[in-house]
VEXDRENTOR-469819 format. One record per atom (N, C-alpha, C): x, y negated, z negated. Coordinates in steps of 0.05 Angstrom, whole numbers, plus 32768, in hexadecimal, padded with zeros to 4 digits. Each point is the difference from the previous one (the first is absolute). Layout:
% residues N
XYZ/...
END
This chain:
% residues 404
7FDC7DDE7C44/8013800E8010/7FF68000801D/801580008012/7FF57FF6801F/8003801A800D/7FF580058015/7FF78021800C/80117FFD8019/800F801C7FFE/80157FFB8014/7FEA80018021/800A7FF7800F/7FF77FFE8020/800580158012/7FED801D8005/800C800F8011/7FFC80028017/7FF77FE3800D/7FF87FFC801E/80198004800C/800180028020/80198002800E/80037FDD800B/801B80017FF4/80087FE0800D/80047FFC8018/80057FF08010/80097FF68018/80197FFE7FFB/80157FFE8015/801A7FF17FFE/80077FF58018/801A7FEE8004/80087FF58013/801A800F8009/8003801A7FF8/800F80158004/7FF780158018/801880028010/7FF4800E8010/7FFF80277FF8/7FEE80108006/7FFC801A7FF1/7FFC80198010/800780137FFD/7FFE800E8012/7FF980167FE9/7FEE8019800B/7FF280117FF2/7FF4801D800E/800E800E7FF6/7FF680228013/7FE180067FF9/7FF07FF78014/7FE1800A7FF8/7FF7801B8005/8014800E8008/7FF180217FFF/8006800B7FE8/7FF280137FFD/8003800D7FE7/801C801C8008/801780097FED/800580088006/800780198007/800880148015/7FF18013800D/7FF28006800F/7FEB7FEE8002/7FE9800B8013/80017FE88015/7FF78010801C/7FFE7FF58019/801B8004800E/7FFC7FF3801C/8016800B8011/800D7FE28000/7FEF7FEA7FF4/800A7FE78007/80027FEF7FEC/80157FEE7FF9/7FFD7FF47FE0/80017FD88012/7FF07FFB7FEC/80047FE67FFB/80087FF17FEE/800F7FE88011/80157FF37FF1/7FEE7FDE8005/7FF37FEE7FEC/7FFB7FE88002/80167FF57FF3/80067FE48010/80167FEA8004/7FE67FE67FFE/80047FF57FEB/7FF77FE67FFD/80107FE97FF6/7FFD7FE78006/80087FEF7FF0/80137FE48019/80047FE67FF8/80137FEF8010/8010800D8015/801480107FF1/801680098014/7FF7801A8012/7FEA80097FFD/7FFC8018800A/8000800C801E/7FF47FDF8011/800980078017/801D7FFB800B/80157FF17FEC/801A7FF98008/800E801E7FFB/7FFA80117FEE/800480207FF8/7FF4800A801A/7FE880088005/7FF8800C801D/80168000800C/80027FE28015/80127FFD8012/801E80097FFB/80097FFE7FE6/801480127FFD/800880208006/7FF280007FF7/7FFA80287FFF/7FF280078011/7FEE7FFB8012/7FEB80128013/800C7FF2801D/8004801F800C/80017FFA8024/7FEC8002800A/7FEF7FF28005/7FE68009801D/800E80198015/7FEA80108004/800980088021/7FFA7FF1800F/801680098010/7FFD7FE7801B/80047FE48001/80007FF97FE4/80077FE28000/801D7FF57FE8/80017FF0800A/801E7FF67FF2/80007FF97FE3/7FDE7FEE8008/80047FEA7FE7/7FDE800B7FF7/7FFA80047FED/7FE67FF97FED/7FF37FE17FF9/7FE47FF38004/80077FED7FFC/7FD980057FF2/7FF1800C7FEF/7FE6800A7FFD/7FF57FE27FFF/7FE3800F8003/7FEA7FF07FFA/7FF0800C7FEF/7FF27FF57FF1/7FEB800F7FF2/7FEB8013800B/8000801F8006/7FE980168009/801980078014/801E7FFB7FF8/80148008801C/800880197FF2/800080148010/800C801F7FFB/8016800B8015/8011800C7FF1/801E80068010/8002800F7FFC/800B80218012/801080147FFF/801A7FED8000/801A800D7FF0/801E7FFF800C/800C800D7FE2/80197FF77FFB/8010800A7FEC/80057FEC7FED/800780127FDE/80077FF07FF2/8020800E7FFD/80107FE68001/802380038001/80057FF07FED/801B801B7FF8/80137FF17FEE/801B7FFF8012/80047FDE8008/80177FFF8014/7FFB8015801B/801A80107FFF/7FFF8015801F/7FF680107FF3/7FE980097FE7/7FF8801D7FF5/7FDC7FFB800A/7FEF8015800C/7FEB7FF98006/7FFB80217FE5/7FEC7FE97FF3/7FFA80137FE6/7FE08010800E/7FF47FF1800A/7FDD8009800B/7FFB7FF0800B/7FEB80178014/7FE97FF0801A/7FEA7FF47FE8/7FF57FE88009/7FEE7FFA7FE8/7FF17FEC801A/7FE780017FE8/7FEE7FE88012/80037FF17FE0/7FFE7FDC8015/7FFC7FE77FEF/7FE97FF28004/7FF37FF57FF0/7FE17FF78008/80067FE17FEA/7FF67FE88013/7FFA7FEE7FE7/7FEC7FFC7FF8/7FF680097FDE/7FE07FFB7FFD/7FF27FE77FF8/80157FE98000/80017FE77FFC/80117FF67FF4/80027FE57FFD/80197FEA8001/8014800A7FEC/800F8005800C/801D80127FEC/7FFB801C7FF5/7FF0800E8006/7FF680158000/800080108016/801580257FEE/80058003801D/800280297FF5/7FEA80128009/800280177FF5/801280108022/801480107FE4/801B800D801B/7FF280207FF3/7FF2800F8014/7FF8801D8002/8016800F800B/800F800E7FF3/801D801A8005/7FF780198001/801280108006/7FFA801D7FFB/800180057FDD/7FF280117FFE/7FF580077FD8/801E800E7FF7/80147FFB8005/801980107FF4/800E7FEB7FE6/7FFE80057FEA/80027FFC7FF2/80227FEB7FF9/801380118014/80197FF0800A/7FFC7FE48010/7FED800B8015/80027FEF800D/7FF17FE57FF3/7FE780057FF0/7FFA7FEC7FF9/80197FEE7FE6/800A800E7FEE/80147FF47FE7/80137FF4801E/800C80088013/80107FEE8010/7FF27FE88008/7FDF7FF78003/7FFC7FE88013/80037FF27FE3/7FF4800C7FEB/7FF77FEE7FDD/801B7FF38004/8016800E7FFC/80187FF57FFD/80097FED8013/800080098017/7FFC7FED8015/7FF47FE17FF3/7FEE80028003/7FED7FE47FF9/80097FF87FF2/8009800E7FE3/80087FF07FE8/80207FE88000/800E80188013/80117FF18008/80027FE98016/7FE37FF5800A/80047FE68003/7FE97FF87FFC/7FFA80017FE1/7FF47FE67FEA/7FE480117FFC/7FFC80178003/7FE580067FFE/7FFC80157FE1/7FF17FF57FF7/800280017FE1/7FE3801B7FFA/800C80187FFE/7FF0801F7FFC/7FEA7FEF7FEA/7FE98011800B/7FE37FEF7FEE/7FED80187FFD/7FEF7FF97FEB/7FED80187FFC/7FE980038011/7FED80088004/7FE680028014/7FF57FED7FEF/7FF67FF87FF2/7FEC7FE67FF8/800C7FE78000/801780007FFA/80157FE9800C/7FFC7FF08017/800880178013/7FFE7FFE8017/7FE77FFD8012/7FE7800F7FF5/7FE97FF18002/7FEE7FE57FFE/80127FF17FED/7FFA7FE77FF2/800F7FEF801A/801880048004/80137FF38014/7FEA80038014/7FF98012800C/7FF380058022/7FEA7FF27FFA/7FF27FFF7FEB/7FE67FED7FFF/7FF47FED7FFA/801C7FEB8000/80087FEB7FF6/80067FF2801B/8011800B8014/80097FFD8016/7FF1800D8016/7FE080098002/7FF38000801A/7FE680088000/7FF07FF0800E/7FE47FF88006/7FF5801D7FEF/7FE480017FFE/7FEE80177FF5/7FF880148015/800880208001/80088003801E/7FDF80188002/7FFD80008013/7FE8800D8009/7FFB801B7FF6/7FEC80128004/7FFF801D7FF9/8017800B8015/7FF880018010/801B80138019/80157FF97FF7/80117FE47FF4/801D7FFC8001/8002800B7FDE/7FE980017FF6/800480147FE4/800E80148004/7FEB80128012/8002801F8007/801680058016/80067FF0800A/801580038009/801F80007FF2/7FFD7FEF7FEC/801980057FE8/8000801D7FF1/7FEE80097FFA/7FF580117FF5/800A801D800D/7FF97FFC8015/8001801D801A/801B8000800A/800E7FF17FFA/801E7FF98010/800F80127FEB/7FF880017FE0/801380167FF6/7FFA80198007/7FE9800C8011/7FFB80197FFE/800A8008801B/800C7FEF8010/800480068024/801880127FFC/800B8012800C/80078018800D/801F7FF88008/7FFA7FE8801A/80107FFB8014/7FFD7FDA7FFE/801A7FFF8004/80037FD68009/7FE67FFD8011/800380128016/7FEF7FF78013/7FDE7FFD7FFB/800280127FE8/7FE57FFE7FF4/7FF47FE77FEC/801C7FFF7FF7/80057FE07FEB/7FF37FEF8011/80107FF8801B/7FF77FE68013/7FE480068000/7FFA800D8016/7FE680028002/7FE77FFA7FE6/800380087FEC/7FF37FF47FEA/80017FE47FF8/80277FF57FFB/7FFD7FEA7FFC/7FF47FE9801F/7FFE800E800F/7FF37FF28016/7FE37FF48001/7FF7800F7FEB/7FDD80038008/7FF77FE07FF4/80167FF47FE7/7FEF7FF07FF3/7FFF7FE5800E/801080028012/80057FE18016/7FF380018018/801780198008/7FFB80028020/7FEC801F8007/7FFA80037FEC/7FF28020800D/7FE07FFE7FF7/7FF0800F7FEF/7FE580017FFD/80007FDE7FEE/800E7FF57FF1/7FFD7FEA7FED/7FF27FF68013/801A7FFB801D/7FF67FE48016/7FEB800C8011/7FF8800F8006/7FE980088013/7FE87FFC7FEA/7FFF80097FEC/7FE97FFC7FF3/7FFA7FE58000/80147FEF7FF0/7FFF7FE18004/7FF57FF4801D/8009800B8018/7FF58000800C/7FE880008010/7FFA800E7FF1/7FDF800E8001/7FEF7FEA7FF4/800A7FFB7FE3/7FEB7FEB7FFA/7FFD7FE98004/801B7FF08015/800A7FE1800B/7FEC80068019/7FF880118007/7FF68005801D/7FEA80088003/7FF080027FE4/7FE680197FFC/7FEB7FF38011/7FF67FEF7FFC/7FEC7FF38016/800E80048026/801280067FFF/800080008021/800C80238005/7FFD80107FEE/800B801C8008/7FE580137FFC/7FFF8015800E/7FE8800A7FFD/7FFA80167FE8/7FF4800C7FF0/800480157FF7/800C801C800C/80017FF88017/800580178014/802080058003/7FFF7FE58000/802A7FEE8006/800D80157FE8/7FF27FFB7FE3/800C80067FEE/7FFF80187FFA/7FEE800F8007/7FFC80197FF7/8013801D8013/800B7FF38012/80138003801A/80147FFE7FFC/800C7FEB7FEC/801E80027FF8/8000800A7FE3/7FE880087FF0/8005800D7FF4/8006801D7FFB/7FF180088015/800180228001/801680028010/80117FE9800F/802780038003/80087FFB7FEF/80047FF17FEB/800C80067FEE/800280147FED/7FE0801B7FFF/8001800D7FF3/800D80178009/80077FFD8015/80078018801D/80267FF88000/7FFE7FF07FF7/80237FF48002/800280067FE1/7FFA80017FE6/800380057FE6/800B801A8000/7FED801A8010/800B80167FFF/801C80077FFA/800A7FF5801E/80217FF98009/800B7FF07FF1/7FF37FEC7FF8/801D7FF57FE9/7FFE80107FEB/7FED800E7FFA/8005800F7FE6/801480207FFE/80028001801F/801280177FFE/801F7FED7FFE/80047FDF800A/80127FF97FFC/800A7FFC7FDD/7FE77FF77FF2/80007FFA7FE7/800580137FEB/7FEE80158007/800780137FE5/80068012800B/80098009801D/8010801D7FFC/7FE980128010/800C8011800F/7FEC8016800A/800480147FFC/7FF0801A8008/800680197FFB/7FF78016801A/801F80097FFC/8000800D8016/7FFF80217FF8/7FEE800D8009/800380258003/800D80028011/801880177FFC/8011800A801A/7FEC80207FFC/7FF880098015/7FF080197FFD/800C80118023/7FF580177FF8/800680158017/800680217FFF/7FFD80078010/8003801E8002/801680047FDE/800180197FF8/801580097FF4/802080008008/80187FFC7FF8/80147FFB8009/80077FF28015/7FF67FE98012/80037FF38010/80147FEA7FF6/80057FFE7FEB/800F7FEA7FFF/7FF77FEA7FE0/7FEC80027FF7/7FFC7FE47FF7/80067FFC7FEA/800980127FF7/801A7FF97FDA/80127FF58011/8015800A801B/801A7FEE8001/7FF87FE98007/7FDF7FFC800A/7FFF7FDF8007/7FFC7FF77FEC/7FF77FFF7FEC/7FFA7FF97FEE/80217FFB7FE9/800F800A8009/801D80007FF7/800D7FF1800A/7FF980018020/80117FDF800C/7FF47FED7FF7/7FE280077FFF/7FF87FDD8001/80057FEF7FEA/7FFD801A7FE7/80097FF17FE6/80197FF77FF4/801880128014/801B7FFA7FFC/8001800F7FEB/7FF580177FF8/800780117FE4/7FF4801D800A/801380107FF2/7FE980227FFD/7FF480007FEF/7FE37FF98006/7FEB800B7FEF/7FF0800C8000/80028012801C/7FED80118000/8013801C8006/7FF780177FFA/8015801A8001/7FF8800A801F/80198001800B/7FFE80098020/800680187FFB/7FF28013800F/800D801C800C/7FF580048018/800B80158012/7FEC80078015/7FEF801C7FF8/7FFA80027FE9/7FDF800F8004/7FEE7FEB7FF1/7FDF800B8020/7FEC7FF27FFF/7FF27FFF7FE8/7FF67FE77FF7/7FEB7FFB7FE4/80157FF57FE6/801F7FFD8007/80167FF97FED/7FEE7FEB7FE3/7FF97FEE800E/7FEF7FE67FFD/7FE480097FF2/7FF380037FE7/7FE7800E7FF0/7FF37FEA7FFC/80047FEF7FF9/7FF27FDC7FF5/80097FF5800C/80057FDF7FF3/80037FEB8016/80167FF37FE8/80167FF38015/801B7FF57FF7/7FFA7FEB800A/80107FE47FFF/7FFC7FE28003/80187FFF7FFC/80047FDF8019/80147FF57FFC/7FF87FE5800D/801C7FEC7FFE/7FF47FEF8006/800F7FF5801C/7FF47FEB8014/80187FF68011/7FF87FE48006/80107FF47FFF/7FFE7FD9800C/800E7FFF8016/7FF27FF78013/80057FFB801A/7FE87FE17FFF/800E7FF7801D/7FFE7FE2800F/7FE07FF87FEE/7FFE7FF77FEE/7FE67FF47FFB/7FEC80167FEC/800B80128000/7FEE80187FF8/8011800D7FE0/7FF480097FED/800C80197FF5/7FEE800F7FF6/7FFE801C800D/7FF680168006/8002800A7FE7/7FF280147FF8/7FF8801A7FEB/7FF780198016/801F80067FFF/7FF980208015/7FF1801B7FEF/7FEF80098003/8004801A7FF5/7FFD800F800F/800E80147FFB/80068028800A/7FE980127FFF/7FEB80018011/7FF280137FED/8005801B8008/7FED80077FF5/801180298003/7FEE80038021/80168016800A/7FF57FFC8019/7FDF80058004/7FF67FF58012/7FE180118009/7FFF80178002/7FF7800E8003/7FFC80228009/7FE780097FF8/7FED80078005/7FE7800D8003/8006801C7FEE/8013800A8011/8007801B7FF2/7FFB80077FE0/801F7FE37FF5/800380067FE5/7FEB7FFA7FF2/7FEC7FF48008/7FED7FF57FEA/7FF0800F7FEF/8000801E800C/7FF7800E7FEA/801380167FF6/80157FFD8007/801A80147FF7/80027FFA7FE3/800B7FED7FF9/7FF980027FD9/7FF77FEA7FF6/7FFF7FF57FF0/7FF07FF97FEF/800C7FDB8001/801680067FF9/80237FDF800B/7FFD80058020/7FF9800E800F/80067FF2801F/7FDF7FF27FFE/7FF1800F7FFC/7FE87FF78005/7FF37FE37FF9/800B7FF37FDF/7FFE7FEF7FF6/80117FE98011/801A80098010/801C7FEC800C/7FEA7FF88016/7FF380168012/7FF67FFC8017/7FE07FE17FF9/7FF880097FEA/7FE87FEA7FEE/800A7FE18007/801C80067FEE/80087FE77FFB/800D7FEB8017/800D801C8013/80077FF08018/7FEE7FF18013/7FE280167FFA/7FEB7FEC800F/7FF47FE87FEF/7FFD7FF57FED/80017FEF7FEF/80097FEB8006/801C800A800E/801F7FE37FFF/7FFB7FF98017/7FF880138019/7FF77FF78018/7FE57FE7800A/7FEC80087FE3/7FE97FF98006/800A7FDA7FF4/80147FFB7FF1/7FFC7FE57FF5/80237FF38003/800A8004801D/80197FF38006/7FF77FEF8013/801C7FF28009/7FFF7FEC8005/8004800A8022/800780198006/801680008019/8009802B7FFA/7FF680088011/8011801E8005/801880008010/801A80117FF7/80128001800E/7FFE801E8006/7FF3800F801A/7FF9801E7FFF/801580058011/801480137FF3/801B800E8007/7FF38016800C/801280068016/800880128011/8013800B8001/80088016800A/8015800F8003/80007FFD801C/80167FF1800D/7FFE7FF88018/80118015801B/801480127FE4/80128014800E/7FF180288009/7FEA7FF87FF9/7FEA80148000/7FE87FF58016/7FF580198008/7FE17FF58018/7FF380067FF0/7FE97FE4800C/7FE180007FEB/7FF680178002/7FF180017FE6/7FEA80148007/7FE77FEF7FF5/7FEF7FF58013/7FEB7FEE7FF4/7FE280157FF0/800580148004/7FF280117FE5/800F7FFB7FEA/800F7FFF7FFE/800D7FFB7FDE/7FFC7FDF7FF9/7FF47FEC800E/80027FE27FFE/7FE080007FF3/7FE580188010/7FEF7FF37FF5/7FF07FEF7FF1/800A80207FEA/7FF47FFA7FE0/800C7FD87FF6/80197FF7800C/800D7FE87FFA/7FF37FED800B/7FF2800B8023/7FF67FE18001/7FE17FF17FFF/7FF980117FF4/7FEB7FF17FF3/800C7FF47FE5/800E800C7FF8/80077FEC7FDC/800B7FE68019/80098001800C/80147FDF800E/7FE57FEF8006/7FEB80028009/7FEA7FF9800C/7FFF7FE47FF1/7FFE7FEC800D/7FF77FDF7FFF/801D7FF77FF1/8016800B7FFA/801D7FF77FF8/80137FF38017/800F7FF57FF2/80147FFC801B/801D80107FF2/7FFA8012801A/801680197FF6/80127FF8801A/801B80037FF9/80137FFB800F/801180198009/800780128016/800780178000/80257FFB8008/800280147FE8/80247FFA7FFA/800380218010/80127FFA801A/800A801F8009/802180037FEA/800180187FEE/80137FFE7FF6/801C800C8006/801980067FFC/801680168007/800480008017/7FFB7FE9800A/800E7FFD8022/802280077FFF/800680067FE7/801E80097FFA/8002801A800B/7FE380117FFE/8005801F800D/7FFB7FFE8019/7FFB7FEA8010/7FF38001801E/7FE77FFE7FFD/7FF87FF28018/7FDA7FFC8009/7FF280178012/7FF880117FE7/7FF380108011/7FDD7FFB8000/7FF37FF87FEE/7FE57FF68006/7FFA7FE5801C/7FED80108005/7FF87FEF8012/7FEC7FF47FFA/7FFF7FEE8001/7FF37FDC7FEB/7FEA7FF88013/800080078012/7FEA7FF78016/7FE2801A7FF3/800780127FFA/7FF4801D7FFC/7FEB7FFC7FE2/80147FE77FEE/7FEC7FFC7FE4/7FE17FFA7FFD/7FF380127FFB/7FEC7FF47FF2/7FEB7FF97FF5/80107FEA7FF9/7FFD7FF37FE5/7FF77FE38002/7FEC7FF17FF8/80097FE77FFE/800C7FEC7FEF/800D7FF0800E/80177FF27FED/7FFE7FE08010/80127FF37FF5/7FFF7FE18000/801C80008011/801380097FFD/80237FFD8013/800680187FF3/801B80048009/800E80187FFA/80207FF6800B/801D80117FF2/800D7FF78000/801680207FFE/80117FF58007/8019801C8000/800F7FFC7FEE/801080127FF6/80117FFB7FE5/800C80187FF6/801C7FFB7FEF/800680147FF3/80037FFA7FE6/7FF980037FF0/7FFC7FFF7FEB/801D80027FEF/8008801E8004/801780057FF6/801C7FED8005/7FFC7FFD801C/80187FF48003/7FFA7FD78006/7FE07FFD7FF0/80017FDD8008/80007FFA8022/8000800D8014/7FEE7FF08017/7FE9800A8006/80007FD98006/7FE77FF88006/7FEF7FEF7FED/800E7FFF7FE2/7FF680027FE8/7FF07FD88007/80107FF68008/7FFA7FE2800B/7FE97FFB800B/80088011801A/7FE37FF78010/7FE7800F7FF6/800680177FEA/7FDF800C7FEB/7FFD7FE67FF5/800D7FF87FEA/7FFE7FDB7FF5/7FEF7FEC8010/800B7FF88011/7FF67FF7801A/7FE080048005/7FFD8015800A/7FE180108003/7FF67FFB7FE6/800580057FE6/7FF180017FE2/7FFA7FDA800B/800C7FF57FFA/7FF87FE57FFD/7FF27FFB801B/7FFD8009801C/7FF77FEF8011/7FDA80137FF1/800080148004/7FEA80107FF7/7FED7FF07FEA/80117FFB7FEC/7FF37FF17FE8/7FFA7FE0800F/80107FF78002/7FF57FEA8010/800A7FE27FF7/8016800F7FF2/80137FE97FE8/80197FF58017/800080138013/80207FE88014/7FFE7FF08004/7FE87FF0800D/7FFE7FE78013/7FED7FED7FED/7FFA80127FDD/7FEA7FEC7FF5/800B7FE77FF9/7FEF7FE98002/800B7FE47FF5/7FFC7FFE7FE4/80137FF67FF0/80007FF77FDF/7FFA7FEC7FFB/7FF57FF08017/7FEB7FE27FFC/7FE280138001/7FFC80148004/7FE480078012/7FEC7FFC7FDF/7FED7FF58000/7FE980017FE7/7FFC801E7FFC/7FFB80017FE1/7FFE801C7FFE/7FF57FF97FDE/7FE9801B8001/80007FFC7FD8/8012800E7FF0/80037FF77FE6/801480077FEF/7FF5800D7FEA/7FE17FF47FFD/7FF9800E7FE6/7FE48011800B/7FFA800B7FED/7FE1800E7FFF/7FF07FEC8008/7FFE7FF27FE9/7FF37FE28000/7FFC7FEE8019/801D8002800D/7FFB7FF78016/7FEA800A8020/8009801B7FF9/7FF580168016/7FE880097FF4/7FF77FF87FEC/7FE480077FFC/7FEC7FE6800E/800F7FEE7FFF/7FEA7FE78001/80037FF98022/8014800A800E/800C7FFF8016/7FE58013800B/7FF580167FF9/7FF180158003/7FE27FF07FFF/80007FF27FEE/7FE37FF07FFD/7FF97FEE8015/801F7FF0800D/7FFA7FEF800F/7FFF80108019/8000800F8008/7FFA80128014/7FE7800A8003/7FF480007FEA/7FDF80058003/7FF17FF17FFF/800B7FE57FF8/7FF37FED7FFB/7FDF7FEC801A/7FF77FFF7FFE/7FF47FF1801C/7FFE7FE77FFB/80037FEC7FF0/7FFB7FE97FF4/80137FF87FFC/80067FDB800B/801F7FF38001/80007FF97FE1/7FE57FFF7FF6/7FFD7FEF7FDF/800C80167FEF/7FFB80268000/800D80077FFB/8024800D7FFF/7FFE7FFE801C/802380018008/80047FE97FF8/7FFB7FEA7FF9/80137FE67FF6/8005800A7FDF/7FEB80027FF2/7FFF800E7FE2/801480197FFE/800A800E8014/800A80158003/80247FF38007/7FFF7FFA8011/801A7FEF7FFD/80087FEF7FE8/7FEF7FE87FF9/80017FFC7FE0/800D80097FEC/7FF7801D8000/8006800C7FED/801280057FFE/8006800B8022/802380167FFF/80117FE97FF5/80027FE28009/800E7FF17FF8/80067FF27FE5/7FE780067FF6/7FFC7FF67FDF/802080097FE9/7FFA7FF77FEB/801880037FF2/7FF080057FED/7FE580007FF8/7FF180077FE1/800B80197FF5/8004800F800E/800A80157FF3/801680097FF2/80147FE78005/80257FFF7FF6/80017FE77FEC/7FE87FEF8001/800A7FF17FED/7FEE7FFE7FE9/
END
């Protein structure tokens, strides 16, 4: 009796296949393989900015996938070789059964993950450790913008500088290298608030405002507004996506010196709020902007702000500006006017969050690490003093022993 075969076949079919798991992440992937796959692309995907799509292999595209005049999602397209082509969407479960269907309806035949594995590795070269981890890290990104940037690294970002490094090792110094390494480790920071998401504390006096900001920004009530001080006992979260970024706001209960030994729940809120302060990404410290400072009540707060980049939000410019802003202080990174309640200004706070973090003007070609793995060894070659061992050190990052 003959033993059935449970390898994954190849076919001359073209396949398309949802590689996220479903549920989790902010971003799902959709692989397109096979003959017709780039004649499908060019059907369905608009570039921004450009008319026509025409890839290359390591080519990555923001634009849309359309059905006719319906634009279903912003998506990035990447080709990871010859007829091979992974489309990263937003993780909505609609939106993805619309592109499946999409595809199927012109010739793209739904496939399982090992299927579809067999297809991609049948059809392109044996790909390095980074263009591993870069497939790998692309289901866990946040934001498109975080997609690119990852799928960037295995061509045009750390893949090609490393490659670099070793076409050149006899004429670059240890010094050369150890110089663009510690920029790339200084630029990782920042893509990683693009990649996985940051976290922002909105903090400040008691009743100043920062449940209703925390209510605009999320576009929901989730935190209980009143106007008496301390409303706020723990900490509430929400979330907000803006230009390149999506934020994890949390509310914490206001600061106050006072309550911290009043009972037993303010004391523990006041713990926890210093906690959330000590491991964010970014403070948003509300003010009550329709009230005059009193910089004795700011104290006890600004030492918790100390080595943060706290951004000072004057709030309720809806009741009039009566603080005088020149008189704060405090130190902070910018500061900004706003009403909370009624949404101005709410833009140019956005604005300030991203120029602060340092995500507006960042490039999504810029080298950056993706894994541990990467940034550990990135760390070695920085201490390294020997070109014989920074070459062994580059080596490595590039090796593939570990995936196959």
């Amino acid at each position: 009796m003959g033993t059935a075969n449970h390898e994954p076949q190849t076919t001359n079919k073209t396949l398309a296949c949802v590689t996220t798991a479903k549920g989790t992440g902010a971003i799902s992937s959709i692989q397109l393989a096979g003959p017709s796959a780039g004649a499908i692309i060019r059907k369905v995907f608009t570039p921004t900015g450009r008319r026509e799509v025409d890839f290359d292999i390591g080519d990555i595209s923001i634009g849309h996938i359309i059905d006719g005049p319906q634009v279903i999602d912003q998506v990035v397209v990447g080709c990871e070789g010859p007829d091979n082509f992974a489309i990263n969407c937003h993780c909505n479960p609609i939106i993805v059964e619309m592109i499946m269907k999409l595809l199927k309806r012109y010739g793209a035949q739904p496939a399982g993950t090992p299927q579809m594995l067999a297809q991609q590795l049948a059809s392109v070269d044996k790909p390095n450790a980074i263009a591993v981890e870069a497939r790998l890290a692309q289901l866990e990104a946040v934001t498109l913008e975080g997609v690119k940037i990852i799928a960037n690294q295995a061509r045009a970002g750390l893949g090609k500088i490393a490659g670099q490094w070793l076409e050149n090792i006899n004429s670059l110094t240890v010094q050369d290298i150890r110089l663009q390494c510690k920029r790339i480790i200084t630029d990782t920071k920042t893509a990683n608030l693009i990649i996985n998401g940051c976290k922002v504390v909105i903090a400040g006096p008691p009743n100043s405002g920062k449940s209703t900001l925390l209510n605009c920004l999320s576009g929901r009530d989730k935190a209980i507004v009143a106007d008496t001080a301390g409303t706020t006992r723990d900490w509430v979260t929400g979330k907000c996506r803006t230009d390149r970024l999506l934020m994890e706001l949390i509310d914490t209960a206001g600061l106050d010196e006072n309550l911290r030994g009043t009972t037993k729940i303010n004391e523990e809120a006041q713990k926890r709020a210093v906690k959330l302060l000590a491991n964010c990404d970014l403070v948003l410290f509300v003010l009550d902007g329709s009230r005059k400072i009193v910089n004795e009540e700011l104290k006890f707060k600004s030492g918790l702000l100390k080595g943060k980049r706290v951004l000072v939000v004057w709030n309720k410019l809806d009741l009039g500006q009566k603080a005088d802003q020149s008189q704060l202080n405090l130190n902070f990174t910018a500061s900004v006017s706003i009403s909370a309640k009624s949404g101005y200004g709410i833009e140019l706070l956005l604005k300030r969050i991203r120029e602060i973090l340092g995500v507006k003007d960042f490039s999504l070609n810029t080298p950056v690490c993706i894994s541990q793995r990467q940034l550990e060894l990135l760390t070695l070659i920085c201490r390294t003093r020997t070109k014989t061992r920074a070459k062994e050190l580059i080596t490595e990052l590039l090796s593939d022993k570990n995936y196959i």
